[in-house]
C-alpha positions as CSV (number, residue, x, y, z in Angstrom):
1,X,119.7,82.1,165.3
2,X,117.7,81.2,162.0
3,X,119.6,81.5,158.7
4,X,118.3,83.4,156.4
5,X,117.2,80.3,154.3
6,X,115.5,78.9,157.0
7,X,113.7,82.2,157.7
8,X,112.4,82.6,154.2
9,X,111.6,78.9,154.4
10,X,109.6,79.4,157.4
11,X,107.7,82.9,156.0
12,X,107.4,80.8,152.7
13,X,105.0,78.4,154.5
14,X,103.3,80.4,156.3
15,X,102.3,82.4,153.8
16,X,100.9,79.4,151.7
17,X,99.4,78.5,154.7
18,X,97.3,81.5,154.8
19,X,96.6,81.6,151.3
20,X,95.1,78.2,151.4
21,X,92.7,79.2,154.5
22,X,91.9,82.7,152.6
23,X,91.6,80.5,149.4
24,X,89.4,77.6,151.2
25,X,86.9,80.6,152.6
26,X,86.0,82.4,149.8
27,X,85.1,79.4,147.9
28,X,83.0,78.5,150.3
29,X,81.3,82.0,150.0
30,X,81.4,81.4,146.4
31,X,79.4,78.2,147.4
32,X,77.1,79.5,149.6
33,X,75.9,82.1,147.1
34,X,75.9,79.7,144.0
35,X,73.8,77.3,146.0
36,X,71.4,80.4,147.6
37,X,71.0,81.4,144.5
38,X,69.9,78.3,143.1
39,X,67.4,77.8,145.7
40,X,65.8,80.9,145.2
41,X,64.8,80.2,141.4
């Protein structure tokens, strides 16, 4: 059985995980729509 550290340790990195891969795809969006938007003018 976890302790309680450990499981907030655990849900700790998973959440940065997730926030780094939410993070990482909407600056790409951002990206993609700077660099569309550029192309168009």
């Amino acid at each position: 059985m976890l302790s309680l550290q450990e499981k907030y340790i655990r849900i700790n990195y998973e959440y940065n995980n997730l926030k780094t891969v939410y993070l990482r795809k909407i600056r790409l969006q951002l990206k993609t729509q700077f660099l569309l938007k550029n192309e168009v003018f």
